[in-house]
VMD Tcl script that draws the C-alpha trace (Angstrom):
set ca {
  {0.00 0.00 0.00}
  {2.94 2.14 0.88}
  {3.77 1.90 -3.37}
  {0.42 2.90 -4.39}
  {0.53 6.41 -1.90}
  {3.51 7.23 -3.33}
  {2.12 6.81 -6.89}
  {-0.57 8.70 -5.75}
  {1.48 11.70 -4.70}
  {3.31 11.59 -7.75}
  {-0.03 11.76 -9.43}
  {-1.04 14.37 -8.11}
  {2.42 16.33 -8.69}
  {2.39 15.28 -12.23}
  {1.51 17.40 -15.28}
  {-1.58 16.86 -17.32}
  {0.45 14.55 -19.63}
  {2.10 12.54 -17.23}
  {-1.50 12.12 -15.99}
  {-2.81 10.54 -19.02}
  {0.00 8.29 -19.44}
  {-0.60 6.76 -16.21}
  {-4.16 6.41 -16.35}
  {-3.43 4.78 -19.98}
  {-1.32 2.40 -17.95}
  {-3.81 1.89 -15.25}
  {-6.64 1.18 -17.86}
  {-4.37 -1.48 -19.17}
  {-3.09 -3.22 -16.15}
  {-7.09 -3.62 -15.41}
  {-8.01 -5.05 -18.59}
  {-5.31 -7.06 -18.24}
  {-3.56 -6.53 -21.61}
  {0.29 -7.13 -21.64}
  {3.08 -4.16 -21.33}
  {4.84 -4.52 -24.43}
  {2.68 -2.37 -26.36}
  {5.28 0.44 -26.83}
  {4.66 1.97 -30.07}
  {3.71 5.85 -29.01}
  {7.05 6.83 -27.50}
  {6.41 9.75 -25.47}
  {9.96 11.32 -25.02}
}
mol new
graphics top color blue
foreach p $ca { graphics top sphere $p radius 0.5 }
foreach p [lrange $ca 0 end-1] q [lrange $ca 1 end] { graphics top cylinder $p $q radius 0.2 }
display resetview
């Protein structure tokens, strides 16, 4: 639990993009797809 407040704070500290990018990564870890989908680079 300790990881997901510190996620949390970092959330909330992030910029708008850095937002999406983690919900995009939240919506997949619940639908359960796999991680290796790295085709839109965002750096």
């Amino acid at each position: 639990m300790n990881e997901f407040k510190r996620c949390m704070r970092v959330f909330s500290h992030s910029p708008f993009k850095v937002r999406l990018m983690l919900l995009n990564m939240l919506c997949d870890m619940i639908n359960g797809k796999p991680q290796q989908n790295n085709d839109n680079p965002s750096h």
